[in-house]
N, C-alpha and C positions, 0 to 999 in steps of 0.2 A: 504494500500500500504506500504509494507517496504519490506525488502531484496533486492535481484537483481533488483525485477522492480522498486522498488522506488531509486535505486541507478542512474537508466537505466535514469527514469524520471525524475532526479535532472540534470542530465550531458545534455540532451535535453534540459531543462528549461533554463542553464547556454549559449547555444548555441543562445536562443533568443535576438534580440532588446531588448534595456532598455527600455520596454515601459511598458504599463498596462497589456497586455498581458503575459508578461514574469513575474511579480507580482502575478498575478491572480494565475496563475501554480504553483509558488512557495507558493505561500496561501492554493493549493490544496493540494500540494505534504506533506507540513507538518501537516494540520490537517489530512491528512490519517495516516501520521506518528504518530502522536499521537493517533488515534486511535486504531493503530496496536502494540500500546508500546515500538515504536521505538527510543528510547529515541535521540540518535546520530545522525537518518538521520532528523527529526526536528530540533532537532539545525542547522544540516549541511545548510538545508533546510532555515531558520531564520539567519544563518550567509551571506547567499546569498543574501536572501531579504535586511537585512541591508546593506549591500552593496551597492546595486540597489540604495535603495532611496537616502544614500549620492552621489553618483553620478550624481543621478538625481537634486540635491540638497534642497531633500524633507526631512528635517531632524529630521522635526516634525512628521513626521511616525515612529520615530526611537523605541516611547518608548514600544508599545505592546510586538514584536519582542525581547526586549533585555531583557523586562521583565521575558518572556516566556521561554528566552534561560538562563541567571540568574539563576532562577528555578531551575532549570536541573541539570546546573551545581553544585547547592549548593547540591542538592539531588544526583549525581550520577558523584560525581568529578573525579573518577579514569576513567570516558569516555572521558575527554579533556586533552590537552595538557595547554603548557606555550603560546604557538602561538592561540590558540581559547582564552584562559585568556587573551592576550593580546589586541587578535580583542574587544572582548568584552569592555575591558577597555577604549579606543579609540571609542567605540560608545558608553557608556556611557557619556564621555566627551563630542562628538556629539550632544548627545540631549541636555544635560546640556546648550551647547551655543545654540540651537535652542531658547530658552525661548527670547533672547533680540530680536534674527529676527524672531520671528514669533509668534502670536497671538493665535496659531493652539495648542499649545502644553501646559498646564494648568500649572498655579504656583506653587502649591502643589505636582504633580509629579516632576518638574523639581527638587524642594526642595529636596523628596525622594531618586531619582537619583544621586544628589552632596550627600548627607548625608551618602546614599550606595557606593559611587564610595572613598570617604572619608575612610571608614570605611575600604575597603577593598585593599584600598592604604596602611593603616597601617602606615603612616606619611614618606610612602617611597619617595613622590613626593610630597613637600609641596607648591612647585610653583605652581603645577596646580591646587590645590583648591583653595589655598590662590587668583589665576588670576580669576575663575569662581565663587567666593563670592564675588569677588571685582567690575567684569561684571557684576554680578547682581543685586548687589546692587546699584551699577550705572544705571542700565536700571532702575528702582525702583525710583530715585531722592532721595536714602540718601545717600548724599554724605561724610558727618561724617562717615559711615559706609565700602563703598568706601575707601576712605582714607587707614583708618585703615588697610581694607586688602589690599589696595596699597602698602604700607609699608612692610607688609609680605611678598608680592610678593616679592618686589625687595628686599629682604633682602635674600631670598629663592634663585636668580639665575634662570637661564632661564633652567636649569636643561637638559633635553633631547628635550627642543626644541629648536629651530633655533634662537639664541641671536639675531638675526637680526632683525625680524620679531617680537620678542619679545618686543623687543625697541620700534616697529612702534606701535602696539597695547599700548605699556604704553603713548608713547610719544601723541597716539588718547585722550585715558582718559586728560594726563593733559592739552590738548587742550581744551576739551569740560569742563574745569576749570578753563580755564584764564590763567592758567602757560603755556605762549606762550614760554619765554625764554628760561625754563627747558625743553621746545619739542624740540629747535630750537639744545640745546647743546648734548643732546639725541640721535638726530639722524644726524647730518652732520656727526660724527664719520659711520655713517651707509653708507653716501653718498661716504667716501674717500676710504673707505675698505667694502665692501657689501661679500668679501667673495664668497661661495659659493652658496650661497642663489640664485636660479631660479627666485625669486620675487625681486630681488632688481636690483639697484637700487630705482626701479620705485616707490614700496610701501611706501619707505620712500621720494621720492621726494613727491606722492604726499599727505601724512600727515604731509609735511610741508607747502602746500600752505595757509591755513590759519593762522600758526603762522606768517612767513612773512611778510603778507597781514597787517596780525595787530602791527605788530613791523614796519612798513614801510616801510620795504624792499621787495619794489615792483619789482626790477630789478630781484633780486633772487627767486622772485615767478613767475615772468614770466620765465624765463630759465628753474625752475624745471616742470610749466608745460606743455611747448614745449617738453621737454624731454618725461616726462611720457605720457602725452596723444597719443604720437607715438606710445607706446606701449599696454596701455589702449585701445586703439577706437575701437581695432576687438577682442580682448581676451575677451568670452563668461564670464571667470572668475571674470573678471575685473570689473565688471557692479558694484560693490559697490564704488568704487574708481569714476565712474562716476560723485557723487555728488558734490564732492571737483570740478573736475573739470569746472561744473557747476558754482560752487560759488565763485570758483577764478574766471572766466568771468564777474558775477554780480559785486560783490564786487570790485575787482582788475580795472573796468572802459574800459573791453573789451565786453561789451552787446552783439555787432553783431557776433566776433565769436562764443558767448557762444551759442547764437539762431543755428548759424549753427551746431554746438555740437549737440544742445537738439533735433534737427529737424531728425538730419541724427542717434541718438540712440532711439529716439520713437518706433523703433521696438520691443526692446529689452524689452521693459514693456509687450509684448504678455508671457513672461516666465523670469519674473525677478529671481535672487536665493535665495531671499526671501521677506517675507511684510516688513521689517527695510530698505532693500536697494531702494525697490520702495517706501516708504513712502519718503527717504532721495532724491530718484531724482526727486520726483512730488513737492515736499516744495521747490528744490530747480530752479525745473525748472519754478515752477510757480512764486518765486523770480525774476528770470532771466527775464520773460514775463514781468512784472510791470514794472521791471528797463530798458528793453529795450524800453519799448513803450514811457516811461517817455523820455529819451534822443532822442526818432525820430528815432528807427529803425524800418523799412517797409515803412516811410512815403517819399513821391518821395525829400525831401527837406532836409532827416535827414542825420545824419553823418554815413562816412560809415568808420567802424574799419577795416583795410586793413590786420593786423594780420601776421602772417607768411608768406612769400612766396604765397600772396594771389593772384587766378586770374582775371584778370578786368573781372568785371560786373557778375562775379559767382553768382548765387542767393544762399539764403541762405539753401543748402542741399537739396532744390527741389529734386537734383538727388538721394538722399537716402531716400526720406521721405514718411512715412504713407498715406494711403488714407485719416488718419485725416489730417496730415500736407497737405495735398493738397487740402483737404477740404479749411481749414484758410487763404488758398493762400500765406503761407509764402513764400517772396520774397522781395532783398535788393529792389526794385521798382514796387511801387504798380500797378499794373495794369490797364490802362486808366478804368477808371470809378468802379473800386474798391473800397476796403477801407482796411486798416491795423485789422490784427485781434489778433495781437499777445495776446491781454485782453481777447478774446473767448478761446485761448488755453489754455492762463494760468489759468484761471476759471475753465476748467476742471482738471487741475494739482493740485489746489489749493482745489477741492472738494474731488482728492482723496488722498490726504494726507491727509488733515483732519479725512475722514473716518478710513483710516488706524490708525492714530492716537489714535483713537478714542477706534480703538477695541484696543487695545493694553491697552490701563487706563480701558476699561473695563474689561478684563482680571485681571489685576493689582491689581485694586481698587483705583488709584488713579489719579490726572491730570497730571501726571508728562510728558509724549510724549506731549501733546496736546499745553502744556504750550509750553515747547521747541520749537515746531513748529512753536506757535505764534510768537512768540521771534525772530526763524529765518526768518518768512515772514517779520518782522517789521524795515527789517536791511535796512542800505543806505550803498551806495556806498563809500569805502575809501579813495578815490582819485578821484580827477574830472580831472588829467593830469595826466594819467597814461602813462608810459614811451613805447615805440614800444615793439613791443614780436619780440623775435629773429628769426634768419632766423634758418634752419637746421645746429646741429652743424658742426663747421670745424672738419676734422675728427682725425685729432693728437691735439686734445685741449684735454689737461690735464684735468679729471675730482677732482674738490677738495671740500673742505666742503666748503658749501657757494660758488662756483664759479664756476658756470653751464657756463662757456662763452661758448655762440656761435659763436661770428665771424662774417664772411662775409659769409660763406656757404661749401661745401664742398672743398676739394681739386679738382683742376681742372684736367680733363682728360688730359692723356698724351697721344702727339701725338707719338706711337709707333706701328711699320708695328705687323700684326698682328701675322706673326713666328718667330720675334727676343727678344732673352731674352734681358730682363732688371728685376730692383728689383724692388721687388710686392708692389702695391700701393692700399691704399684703392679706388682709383678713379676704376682702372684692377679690380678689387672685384665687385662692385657696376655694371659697362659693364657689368662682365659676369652673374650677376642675370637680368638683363634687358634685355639684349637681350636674354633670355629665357621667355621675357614677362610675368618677374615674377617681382613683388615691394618689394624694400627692404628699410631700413632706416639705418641710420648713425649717432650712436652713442656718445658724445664727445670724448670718449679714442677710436674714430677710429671703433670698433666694427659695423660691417654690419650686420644686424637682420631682416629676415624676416621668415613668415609662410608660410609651405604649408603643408595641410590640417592638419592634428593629429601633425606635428613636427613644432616645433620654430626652428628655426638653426640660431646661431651666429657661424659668420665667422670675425676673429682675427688676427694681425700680431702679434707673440711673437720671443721673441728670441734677442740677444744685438743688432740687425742690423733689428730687425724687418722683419726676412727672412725664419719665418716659416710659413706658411696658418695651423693657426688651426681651426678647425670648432668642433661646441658642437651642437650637437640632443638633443633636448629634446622633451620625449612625453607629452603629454598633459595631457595624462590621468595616471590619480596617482592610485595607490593602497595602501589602509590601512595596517598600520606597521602590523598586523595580518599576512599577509601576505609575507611576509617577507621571507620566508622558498621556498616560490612559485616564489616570484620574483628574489631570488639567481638562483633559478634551471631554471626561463626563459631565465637570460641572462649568464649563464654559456653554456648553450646552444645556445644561438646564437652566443656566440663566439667561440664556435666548431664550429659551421658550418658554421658560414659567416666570412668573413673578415674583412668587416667593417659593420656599425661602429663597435670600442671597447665599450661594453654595460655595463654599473656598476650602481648601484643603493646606492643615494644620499635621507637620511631621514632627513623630513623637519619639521616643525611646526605642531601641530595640528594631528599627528599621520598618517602622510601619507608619501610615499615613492614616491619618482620620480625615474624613469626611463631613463636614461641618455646613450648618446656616444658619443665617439671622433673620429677623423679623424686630423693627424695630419702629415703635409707633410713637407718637408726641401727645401727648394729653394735658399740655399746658391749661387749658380750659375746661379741665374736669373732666371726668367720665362716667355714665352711671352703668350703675351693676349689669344691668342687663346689653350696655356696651361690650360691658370685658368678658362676659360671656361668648357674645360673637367674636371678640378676636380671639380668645384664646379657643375656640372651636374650629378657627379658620390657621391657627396656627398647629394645632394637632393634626387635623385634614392636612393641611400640606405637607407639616414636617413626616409626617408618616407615610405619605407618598414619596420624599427626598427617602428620607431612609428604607422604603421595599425598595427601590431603585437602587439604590447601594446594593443592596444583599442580594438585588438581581442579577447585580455585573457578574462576567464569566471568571 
């Protein structure tokens, strides 16, 4: 297969589901191509598959594919561009970070890979080797070694990735090294100005909860994780960030909500986005298990942590939980003639960390996960008077380093007839997502946030009188900086042809491109309720259309 039908058959292939089936084809399409000596439409063919698996967030697939395409291009360079050089580059780094989450992908290639990817960087990007020796060598447990490329890194500059983000990743290492305080000064600078960054806030509230925890600033670890788990709980992406969450509950002296956490995300272990992140929420959910059973959560006599805006007599995540959690009978009240089983759950959580663990030093060669695990099953709790977690933040509460206040709760509705202007209020905001029986959440600088389906939308007051409605689309789905040439000419074209949103594309960390739009309207002269209802109806309609559009692309 090459020429027109294998071109025919690539553009077919690109129109499939990300499933196994759309793989297969692609697997088809290029070993014909290589059969046929088509040297371009196999790569083409192999740029797509790589694709596929990082989105699917299978990344340990990456290395045959890039291999194969590598090859090629060392052999037949005047068939690629700077934009295939670039995709490529950006999936080698990929695989590179596969090695610490995932067991699936061998030591010795991943080596080969950084060594090739090195080489062929030419010392143009010293950050990102210097950051993937120094991840490595940290997954590894030599932290002398670590170090040292610590040191490079941050001497290097966050270069072409997200400073933001970059922080949060350095500020994780000197966490999992005791330098709580150099995480804590690291990143509150990240918390007061997050910039442009899609992932922030949140990423850096929540790779502060355990420095906090441990410095004893438990007030401030409560707020940052009210904050983020708002945002955390339903974001498919976010499942790594779960752990923290987890462990601030254990740890931080909040058991019972942590149980409703672990209960109501159990699904998410059917397709975690990799073995590091499920190894990291089974150790630390089966933590969570031990130390809730220890202090009487499930038993009818135990303490119940009331937690945020909690509802009387809510059981603990019943409503979201697995046929296993149903199994166990997780409930804040055990059931006449029951018994608590939180110790059966956590027994399973605690067998498959271990295992996962396991493969991973086996892989390795050494104990170095297994240990760590240990270490973190062996932990107590930091505080036996941990302080209330806050309600949802008030919504003009200043967000600053160190001072997530919440308040008392939002700003209260205002009683205004539903055709007369008045000036726009986060309370007017928040109505008109709910009564679309849609959920949103409320941010401390005010910022209204909610999902629907492919699109996040924050909705904003700026301006000196706070009397603009701006609202930001964002798609979900990212496309590799490779792509970059494709993602100009998609939203150059949508803002030909559509009106809103205004579509621009913002590149982030890690080699990937968001997809972004605005929607920004003037309300100088008031607006009444049943206005912001139309706009914000006309901005979920569109953005939702900008975002299926995104996740249509090939």
């Amino acid at each position: 297969m090459s020429g027109d039908a294998g071109r025919a058959a690539l553009d077919a292939a690109r129109d499939l589901p990300d499933g196994e089936e759309r793989l297969v084809e692609l697997e088809r399409i290029a070993a014909h191509a290589d059969a046929a000596g088509d040297v371009r439409l196999g790569v083409d063919a192999r740029l797509v598959l790589i694709e596929t698996h990082r989105y699917r967030g299978e990344r340990w697939r990456l290395v045959e594919p890039l291999d194969r395409c590598l090859a090629a291009v060392d052999q037949h360079p005047a068939l690629f561009d700077a934009d295939d050089v670039a995709m490529l580059r950006s999936g080698q780094r990929a695989a590179v970070e596969a090695l610490p989450a995932s067991p699936r992908i061998g030591l010795d290639q991943a080596r080969v890979l950084l060594d090739d990817l090195d080489r062929r960087l030419g010392g143009t990007e010293p950050g990102t080797v210097a950051e993937l020796r120094c991840r490595l060598a940290d997954h590894l447990g030599d932290e002398p070694a670590a170090r040292e490329w610590y040191a490079r890194w941050r001497a290097a500059g966050p270069g072409r990735d997200c400073a933001a983000c970059v922080a949060v990743r350095q500020a994780e290492l000197l966490t999992g090294w005791g330098e709580w305080a150099e995480a804590v000064r690291m990143l509150e600078p990240v918390i007061a100005d997050p910039g442009d960054c899609t992932d922030q806030p949140e990423a850096a509230l929540v790779a502060l909860l355990l420095p906090y925890l441990r410095l004893g600033r438990h007030d401030d670890a409560g707020r940052a994780h009210v904050r983020a788990y708002r945002r955390h709980r339903r974001e498919w992406t976010a499942f790594g960030h779960l752990p923290a969450h987890l462990l601030f509950c254990a740890l931080g002296g909040h058991p019972a909500r942590g149980v409703e956490i672990l209960v109501e995300q159990l699904p998410r272990l059917a397709r975690p986005v990799d073995e590091r992140s499920a190894m990291e929420f089974t150790a630390a959910g089966a933590l969570l298990c031990r130390l809730a059973a220890e202090s009487g959560v499930g038993h009818p006599s135990g303490p119940v942590d009331p937690g945020p805006a909690r509802t009387p007599g809510r059981t603990l995540g019943l409503d979201h939980a697995t046929r296993l959690a149903e199994a166990f009978g997780l409930v804040r009240v055990t059931p006449p003639g029951g018994t608590p089983s939180l110790a059966a759950l956590g027994g399973e959580l605690l067998a498959t960390a271990t295992d996962l663990a396991g493969r991973f030093d086996a892989r390795n060669g050494t104990g170095h996960q297994s240990g760590r695990i240990a270490a973190r099953l062996a932990e107590r709790p930091l505080t036996t008077a941990p302080p209330p977690l806050p309600a949802d933040p008030v919504a003009d509460d200043p967000a600053g380093p160190g001072a997530f206040d919440a308040g008392s709760g939002p700003e209260p509705a205002d009683d205004v007839p539903p055709d007369e202007p008045a000036p726009l209020t986060v309370a007017v905001i928040v109505s008109a997502v709910e009564r679309r029986g849609d959920r949103c959440a409320v941010e401390p600088g005010g910022t209204v946030v909610g999902r629907w389906g492919e699109a996040v939308i924050r909705f904003e007051r700026v301006g000196t009188r706070a009397e603009i409605l701006h609202a930001r689309v964002v798609a979900t789905r990212r496309l590799p900086v490779g792509r970059r040439a494709e993602a100009y000419e998609f939203v150059n074209a949508w803002n030909r042809d559509r009106l809103l949103p205004k579509a621009y594309v913002h590149e982030v960390a890690g080699g990937e491109l968001v997809l972004a739009g605005d929607v920004t309207t003037d309300l100088a002269h008031g607006v009444a309720p049943a206005q912001v209802e139309v706009l914000v109806e006309a901005v979920v309609r569109t953005g939702t259309a900008y975002a299926d559009a995104v996740a249509a692309l090939p």
